[in-house]
C-alpha positions as CSV (number, residue, x, y, z in Angstrom):
1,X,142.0,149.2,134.6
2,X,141.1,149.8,130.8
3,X,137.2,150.0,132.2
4,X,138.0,152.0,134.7
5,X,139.6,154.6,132.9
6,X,136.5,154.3,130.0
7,X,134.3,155.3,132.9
8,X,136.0,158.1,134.4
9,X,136.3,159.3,130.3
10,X,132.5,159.2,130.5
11,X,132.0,161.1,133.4
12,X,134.6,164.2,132.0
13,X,132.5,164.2,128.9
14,X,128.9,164.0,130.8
15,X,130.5,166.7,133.4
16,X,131.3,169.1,130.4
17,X,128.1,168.6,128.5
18,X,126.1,169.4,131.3
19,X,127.8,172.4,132.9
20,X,127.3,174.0,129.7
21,X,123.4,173.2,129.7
22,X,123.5,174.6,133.0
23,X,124.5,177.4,132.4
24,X,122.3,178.1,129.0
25,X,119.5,177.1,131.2
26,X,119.9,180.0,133.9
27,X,121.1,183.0,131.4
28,X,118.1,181.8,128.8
29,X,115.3,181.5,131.8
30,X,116.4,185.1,132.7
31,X,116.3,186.7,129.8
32,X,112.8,185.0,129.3
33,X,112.0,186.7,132.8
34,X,113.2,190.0,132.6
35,X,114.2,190.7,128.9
36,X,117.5,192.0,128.9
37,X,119.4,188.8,127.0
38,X,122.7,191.0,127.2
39,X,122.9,191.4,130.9
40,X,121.4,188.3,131.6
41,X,124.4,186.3,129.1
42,X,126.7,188.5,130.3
43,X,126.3,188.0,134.0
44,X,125.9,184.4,134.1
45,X,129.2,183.8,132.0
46,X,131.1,186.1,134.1
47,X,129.5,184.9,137.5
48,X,130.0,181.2,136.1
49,X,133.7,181.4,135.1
50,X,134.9,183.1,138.0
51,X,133.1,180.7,140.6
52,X,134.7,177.4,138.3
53,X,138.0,179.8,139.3
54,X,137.3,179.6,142.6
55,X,136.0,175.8,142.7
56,X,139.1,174.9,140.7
57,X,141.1,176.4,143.4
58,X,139.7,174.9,146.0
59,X,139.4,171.6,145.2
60,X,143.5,171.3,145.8
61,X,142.5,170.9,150.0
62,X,140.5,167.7,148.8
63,X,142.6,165.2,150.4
64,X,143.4,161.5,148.0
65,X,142.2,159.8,150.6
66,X,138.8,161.0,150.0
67,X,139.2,162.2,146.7
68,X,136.7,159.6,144.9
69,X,134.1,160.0,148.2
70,X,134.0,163.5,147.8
71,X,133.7,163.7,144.1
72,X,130.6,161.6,144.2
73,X,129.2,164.1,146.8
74,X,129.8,166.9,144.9
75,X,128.2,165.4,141.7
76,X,125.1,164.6,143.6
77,X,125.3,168.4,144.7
78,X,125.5,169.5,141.2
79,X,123.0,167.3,139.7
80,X,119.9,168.6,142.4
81,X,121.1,172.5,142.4
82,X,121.8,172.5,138.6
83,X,119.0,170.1,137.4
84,X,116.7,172.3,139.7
85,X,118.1,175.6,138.7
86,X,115.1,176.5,136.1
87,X,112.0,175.3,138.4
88,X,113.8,176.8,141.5
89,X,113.6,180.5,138.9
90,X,110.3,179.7,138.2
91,X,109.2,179.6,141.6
92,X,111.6,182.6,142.3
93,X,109.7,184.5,140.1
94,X,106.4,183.6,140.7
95,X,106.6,184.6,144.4
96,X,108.4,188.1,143.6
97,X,111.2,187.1,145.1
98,X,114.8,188.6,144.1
99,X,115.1,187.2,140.9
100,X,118.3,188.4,139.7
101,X,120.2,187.8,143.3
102,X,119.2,184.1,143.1
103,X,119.6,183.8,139.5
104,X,123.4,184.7,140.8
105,X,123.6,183.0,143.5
106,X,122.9,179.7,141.7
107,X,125.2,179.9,139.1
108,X,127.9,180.6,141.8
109,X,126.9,177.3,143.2
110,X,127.3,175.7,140.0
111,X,130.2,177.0,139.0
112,X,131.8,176.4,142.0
113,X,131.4,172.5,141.7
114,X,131.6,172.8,138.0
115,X,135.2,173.9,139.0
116,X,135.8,171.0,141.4
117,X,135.2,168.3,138.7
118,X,138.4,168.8,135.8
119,X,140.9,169.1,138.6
120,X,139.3,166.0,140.5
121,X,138.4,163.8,137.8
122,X,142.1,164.6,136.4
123,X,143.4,163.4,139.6
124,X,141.4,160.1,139.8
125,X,143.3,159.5,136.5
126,X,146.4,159.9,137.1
127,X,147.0,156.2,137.5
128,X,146.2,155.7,134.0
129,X,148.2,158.5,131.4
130,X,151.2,160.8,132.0
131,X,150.4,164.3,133.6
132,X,150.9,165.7,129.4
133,X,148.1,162.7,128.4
134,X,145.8,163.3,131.4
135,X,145.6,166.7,131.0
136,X,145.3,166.4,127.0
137,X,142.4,163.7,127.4
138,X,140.2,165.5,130.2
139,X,140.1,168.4,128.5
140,X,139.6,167.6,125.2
141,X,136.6,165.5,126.1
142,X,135.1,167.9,128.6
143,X,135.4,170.5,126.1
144,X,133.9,168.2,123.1
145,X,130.9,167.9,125.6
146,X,130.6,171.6,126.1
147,X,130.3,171.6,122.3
148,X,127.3,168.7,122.1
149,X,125.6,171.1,124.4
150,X,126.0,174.0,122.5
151,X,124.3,172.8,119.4
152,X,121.3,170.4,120.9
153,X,120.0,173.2,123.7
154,X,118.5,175.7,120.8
155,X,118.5,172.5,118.3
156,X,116.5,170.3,120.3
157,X,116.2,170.8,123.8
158,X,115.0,173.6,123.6
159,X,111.8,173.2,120.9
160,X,111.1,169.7,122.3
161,X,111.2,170.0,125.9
162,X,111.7,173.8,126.7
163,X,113.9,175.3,129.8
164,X,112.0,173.3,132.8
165,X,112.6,169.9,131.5
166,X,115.7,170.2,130.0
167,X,116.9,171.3,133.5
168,X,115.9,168.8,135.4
169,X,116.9,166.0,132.4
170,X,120.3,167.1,132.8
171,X,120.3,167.2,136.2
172,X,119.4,163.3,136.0
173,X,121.7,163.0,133.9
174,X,124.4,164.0,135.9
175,X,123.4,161.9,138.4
176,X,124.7,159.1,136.2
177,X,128.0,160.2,137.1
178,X,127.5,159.6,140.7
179,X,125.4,156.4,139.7
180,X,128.5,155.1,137.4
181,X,130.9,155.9,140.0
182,X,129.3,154.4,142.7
183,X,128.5,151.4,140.9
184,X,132.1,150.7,139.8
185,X,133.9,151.5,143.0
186,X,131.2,150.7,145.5
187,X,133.8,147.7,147.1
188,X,136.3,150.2,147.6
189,X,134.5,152.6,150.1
190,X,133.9,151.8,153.3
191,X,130.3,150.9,154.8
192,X,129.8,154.4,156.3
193,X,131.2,155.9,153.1
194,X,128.4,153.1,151.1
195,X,125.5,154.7,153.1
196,X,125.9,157.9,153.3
197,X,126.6,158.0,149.1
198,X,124.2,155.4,148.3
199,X,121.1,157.2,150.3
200,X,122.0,160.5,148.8
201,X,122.1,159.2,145.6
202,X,118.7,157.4,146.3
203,X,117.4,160.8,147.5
204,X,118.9,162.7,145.0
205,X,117.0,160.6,141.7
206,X,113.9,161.2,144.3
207,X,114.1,164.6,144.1
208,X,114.5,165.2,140.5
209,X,112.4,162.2,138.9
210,X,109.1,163.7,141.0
211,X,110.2,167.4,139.8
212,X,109.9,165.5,136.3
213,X,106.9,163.7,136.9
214,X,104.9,166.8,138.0
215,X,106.8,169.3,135.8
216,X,104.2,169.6,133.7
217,X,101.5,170.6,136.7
218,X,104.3,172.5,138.2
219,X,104.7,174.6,134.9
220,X,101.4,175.3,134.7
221,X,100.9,176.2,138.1
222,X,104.0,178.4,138.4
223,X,102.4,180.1,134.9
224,X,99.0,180.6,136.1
225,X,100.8,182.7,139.2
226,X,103.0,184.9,136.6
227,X,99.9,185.5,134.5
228,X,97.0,186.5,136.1
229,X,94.6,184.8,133.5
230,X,93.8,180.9,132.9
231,X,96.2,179.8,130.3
232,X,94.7,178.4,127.3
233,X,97.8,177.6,125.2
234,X,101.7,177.0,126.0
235,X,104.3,176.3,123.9
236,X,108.2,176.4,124.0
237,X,109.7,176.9,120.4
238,X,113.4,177.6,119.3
239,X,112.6,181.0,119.3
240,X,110.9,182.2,122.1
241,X,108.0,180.7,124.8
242,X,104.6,181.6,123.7
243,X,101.7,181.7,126.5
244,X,97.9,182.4,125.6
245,X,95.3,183.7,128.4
246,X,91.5,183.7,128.7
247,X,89.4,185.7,130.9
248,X,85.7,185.8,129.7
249,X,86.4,187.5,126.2
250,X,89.9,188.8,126.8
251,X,91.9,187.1,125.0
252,X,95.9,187.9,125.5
253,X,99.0,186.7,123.3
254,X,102.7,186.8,125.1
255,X,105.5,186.2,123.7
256,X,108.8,185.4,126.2
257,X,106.6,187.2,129.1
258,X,105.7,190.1,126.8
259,X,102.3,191.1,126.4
260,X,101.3,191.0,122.5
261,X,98.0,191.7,122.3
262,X,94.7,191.8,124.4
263,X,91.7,191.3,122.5
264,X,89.6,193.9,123.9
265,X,91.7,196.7,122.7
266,X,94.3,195.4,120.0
267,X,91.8,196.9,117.3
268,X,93.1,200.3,118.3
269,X,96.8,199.2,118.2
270,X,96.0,197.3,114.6
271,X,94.0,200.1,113.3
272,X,96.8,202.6,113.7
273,X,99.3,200.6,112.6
274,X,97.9,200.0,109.1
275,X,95.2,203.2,108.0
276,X,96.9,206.1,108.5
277,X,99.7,204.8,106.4
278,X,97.3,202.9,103.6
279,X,95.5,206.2,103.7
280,X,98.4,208.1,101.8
281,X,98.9,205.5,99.1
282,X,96.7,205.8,96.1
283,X,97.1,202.1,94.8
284,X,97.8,199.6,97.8
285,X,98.6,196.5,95.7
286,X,101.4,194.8,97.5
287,X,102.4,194.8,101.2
288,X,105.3,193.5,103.4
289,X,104.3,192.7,107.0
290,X,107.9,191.8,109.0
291,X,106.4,190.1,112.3
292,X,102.3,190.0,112.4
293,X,102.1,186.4,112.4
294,X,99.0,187.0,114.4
295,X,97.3,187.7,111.7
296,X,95.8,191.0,113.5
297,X,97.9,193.4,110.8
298,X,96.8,191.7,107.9
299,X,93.0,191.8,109.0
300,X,93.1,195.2,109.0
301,X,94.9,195.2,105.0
302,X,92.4,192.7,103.6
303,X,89.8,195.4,104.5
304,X,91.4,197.3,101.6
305,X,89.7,195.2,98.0
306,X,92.6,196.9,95.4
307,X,95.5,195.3,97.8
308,X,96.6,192.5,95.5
309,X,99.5,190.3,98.0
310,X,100.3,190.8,101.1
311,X,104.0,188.7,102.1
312,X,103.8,188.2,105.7
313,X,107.5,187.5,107.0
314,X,107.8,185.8,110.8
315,X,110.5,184.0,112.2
316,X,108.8,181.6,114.4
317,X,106.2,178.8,112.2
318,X,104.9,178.5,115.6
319,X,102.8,181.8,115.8
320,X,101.6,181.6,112.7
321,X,100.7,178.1,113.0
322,X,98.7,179.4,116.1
323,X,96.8,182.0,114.2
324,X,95.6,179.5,112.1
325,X,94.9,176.8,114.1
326,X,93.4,178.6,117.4
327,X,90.0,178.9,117.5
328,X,89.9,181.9,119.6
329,X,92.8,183.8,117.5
330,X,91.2,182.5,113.8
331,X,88.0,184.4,115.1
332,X,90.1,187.3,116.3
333,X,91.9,188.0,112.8
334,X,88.9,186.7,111.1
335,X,90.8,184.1,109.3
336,X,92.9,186.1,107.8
337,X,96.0,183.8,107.2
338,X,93.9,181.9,105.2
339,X,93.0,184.1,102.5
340,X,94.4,183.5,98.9
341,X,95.8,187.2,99.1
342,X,98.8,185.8,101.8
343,X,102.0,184.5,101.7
344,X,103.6,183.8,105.0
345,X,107.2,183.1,105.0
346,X,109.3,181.8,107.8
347,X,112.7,184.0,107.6
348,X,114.3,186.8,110.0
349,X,112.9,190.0,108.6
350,X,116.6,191.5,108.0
351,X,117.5,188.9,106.2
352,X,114.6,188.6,104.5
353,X,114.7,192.4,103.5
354,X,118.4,191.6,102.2
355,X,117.5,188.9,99.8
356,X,114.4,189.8,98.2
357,X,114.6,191.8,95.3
358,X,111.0,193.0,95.7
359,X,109.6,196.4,95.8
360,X,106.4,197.0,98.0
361,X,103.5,200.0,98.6
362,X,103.7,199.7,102.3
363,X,106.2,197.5,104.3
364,X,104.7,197.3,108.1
365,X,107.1,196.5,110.8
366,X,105.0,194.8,114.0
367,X,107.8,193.3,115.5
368,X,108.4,192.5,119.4
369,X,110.3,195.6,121.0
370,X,114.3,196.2,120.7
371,X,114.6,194.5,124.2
372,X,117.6,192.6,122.5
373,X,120.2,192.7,120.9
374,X,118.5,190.3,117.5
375,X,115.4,192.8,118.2
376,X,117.5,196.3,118.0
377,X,119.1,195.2,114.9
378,X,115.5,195.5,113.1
379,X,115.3,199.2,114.6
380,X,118.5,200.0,113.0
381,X,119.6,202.4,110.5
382,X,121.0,199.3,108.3
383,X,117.3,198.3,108.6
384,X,115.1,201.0,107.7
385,X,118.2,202.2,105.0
386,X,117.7,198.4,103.2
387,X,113.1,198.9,103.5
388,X,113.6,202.2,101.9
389,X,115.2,200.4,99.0
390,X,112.3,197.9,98.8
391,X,109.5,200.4,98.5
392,X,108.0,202.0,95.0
393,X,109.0,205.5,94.7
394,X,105.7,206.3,96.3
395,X,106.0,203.9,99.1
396,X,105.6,203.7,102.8
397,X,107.0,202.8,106.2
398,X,105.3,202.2,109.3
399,X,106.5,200.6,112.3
400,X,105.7,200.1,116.0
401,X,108.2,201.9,118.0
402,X,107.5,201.2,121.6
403,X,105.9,203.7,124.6
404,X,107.1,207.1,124.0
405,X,105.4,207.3,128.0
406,X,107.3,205.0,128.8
407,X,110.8,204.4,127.2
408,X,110.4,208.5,126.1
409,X,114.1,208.1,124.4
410,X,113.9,205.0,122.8
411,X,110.9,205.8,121.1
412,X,112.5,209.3,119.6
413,X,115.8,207.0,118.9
414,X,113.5,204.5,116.5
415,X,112.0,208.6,114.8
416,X,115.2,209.7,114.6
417,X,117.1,206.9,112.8
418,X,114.5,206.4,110.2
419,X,114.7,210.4,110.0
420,X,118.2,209.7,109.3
421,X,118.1,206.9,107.2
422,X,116.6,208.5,103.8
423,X,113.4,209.3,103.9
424,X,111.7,212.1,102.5
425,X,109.6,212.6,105.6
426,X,108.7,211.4,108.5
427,X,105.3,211.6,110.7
428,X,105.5,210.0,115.0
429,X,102.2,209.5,116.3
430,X,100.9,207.4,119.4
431,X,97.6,206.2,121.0
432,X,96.2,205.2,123.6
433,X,96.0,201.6,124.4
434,X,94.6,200.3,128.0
435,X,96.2,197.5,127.9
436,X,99.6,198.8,126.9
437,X,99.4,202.6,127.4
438,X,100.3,205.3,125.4
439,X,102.0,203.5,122.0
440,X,104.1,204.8,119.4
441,X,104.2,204.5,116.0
442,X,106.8,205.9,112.9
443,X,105.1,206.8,109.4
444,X,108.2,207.0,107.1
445,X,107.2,208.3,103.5
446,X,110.1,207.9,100.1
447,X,107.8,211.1,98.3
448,X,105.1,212.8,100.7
449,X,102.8,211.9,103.8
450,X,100.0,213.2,102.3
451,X,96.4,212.2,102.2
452,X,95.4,210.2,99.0
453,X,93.4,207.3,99.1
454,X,89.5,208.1,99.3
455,X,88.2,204.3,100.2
456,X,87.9,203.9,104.2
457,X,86.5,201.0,105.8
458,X,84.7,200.4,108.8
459,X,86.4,201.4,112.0
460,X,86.0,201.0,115.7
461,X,88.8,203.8,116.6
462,X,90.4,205.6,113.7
463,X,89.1,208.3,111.8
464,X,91.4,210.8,109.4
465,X,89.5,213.7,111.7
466,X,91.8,212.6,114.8
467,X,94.7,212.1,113.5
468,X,95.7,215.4,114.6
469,X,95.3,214.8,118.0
470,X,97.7,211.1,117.4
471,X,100.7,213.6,116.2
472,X,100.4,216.0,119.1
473,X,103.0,215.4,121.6
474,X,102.7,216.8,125.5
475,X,105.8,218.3,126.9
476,X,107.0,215.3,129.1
477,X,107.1,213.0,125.5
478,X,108.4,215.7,123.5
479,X,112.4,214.8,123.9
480,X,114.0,214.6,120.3
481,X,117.2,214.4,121.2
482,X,117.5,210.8,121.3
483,X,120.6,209.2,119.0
484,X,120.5,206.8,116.0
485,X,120.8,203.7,116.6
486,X,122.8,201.5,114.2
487,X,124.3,197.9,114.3
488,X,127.5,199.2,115.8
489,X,125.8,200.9,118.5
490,X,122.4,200.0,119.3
491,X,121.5,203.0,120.9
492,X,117.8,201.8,121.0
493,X,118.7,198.9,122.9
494,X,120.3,201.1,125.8
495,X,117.2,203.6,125.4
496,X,114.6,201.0,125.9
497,X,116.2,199.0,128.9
498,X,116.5,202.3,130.8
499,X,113.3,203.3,130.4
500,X,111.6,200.3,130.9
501,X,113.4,199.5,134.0
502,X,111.6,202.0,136.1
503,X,108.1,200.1,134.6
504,X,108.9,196.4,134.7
């Protein structure tokens, strides 16, 4: 009876680990999908504790005679739909099916039978503890699981095995339950019950070993039909997946399904990014670059012979790592990250800004866009407020600051909280980009915006003659009225999921 009970004790804490993975998995492979990490969390806790609601109230028609038969059942059910839940999203996405509907539809399904298991393992002790030390014990454990699975998903799972196999490991996992189970009790079902359990178990650890076998080819496969081009590097890190495309001399960077850079054209993005503000500063010695790790942005800087360091401040080792290592991307920035002029540091960019006690001539901000929450809070007012008070006297801002075609209000929301946030001026522009479209940028100046610098390197697309035409703004772009966005209120956040919504 002792082993018994040890057994059902390992099957509450192997329930609650993986119900939690689960539904990581699903609000993670969503937001990788479609961007918006708030909705995507949000949903799939809502949708996930509601349907364990309704799984814990139904499980009170399972009868005790079948109570251990249909436990079993239920755990095989759980361990195909949940350990399946990422490549089935995969596939879902791949094909343009409704991502978001099935996205729902499967956490319903988990949390329904999620729901089943406290009340039914609770039961199948009942034999062993009082109802106060039943209840104490199952829940305690199942929630010390949940709390395993909190910290090894972006710990470990995550960077080692990213979202497609750590689905279907867990979902093999949780087949031990019905393994462990069946094992132990096997001589107390009857032959039908034996079968019918024993075959679906059999076809169960069928169904999810193969997935694992061919997960790698399925990834791949699934890839190639999200991005058009053939994939020359993938990689899952704790911070985001990154996917690298070749066709013929296009080379493409995404990060988390978001186009980076395309090598045909990113000299126009990089080139306005870094001259027009290194134009207006007489002696460029040091520079800040929060994101770049590229290398594409500092290129452009070690054009400049009088800049002395540049700090280059990215979150994820992983990118930079890549610029360094690829031999399409080291030919691309032209070794850049190499050069005894950088310093590359590994550190979120706010923090990074709140620590150092550095003052720069230029801090450049090529960061992802604020299509989350971690993302808006670098396009804050806190933000720019703290990079004003790391610049000389005579410094300068510049940041990327989305489509102002595109997300019109989120890129006048990124103008208008640096407007706000102390400088003494202020200068939008934008270009055009083929591969992105018309891009925006924010020049943010402590003194004045004015021309002083007289070197000028080679260029392929900027010239001081056209920056005229960059700060010109057509009717249909020219909305000001967007708010500042803080840490309180990302206001950018809302801007740029409503404008890219009508684009994605």
């Amino acid at each position: 009876m002792l082993r018994e009970s040890h057994i059902l004790l390992f099957s509450i804490f192997i329930a609650g680990l993986c119900s939690i993975i689960y539904e990581l998995l699903i609000a993670t492979t969503g937001s990788y999908f479609l961007g918006d990490s708030i909705t995507q969390f949000s949903v799939t806790i809502g949708v996930y504790m509601a349907t364990m609601g309704v799984g814990s109230y139904l499980s009170k028609w399972v009868s005790d005679q079948s109570l251990l038969t249909q436990f079993i059942g239920y755990e095989l059910v759980l361990a195909v739909v949940g350990g399946s839940c990422v490549p089935v999203l995969y596939f879902t996405y791949a094909q343009g099916l409704p991502f978001q509907v099935i996205s729902i539809l499967l956490t319903a399904i988990i949390g329904v039978l999620v729901g089943l298991e406290i009340p039914l393992l609770t039961r199948l002790m009942e034999k062993h503890y009082t109802l106060k030390a039943n209840l104490a014990n199952v829940l305690s454990i199942d929630y010390f699981g949940a709390l395993i699975a909190t910290l090894v998903f972006p710990l470990a799972l995550l960077p080692w095995l990213g979202v497609f196999k750590t689905s279907l490991l867990f979902g093999l996992l949780n087949l031990s339950i019905a393994l462990t189970l069946l094992w132990y009790f096997f001589a107390q079902l009857s032959k039908t019950q034996q079968h019918y359990l024993r075959t679906s178990l059999i076809l169960s650890f069928v169904i999810l070993s193969g997935l694992m076998l061919f997960s790698n080819q399925l990834s791949e496969k699934w890839n190639e039909t999200v991005f058009d081009d053939r994939i020359v590097h993938s990689q899952q890190t704790p911070y985001q997946q990154i996917i690298m495309t070749k066709r013929k001399d296009d080379i493409r960077l995404y990060l988390n399904g978001g186009l980076q850079f395309s090598a045909i054209d990113e000299y126009r993005y990089h080139e306005s990014l870094i001259h027009p503000a290194m134009q207006r500063i007489a002696q460029p010695k040091s520079v800040l670059i929060l994101g770049g790790g590229d290398g594409l942005a500092a290129r452009e800087l070690l054009k400049y012979p009088m800049v002395e360091t540049i700090t280059l401040v990215d979150l994820d080792p992983a990118v930079a790592q890549l610029a360094r290592d690829n031999v399409y991307l080291v030919e691309l920035n032209n070794r850049a990250l190499f050069n005894e002029k950088m310093q590359v540091i590994h550190q979120d960019a706010f923090v990074y800004l709140t620590d150092t006690q550095r003052r720069f001539d230029l801090i450049v901000v090529d960061l992802p866009d604020p299509k989350t929450v971690s993302l808006a809070r670098l396009y804050s007012k806190q933000f720019y407020q703290i990079a004003r008070s790391r610049l000389q006297d005579t410094g300068i801002l510049v940041t990327q600051a989305t489509s102002p075609f595109f997300a019109t209000k989120a890129f006048w929301s990124i103008h208008n909280t640096i407007a706000a946030s102390g400088y003494n001026q202020v200068l939008p522009y934008h270009v055009d980009i083929p591969s992105f479209g018309d891009w925006g940028f924010v020049m943010a100046c402590r003194f004045q915006c004015d021309f002083v610098q007289g070197y000028l390197p080679p260029m392929r697309f900027y010239a001081k003659n056209i920056e005229a035409a960059l700060m010109t703004f057509s009717t249909d772009i020219n909305n000001r009225e967007s708010k500042v966005s803080n840490l309180d209120k990302p206001q950018v956040l809302y801007y740029y999921l409503e404008g890219w919504k009508h684009w994605s």
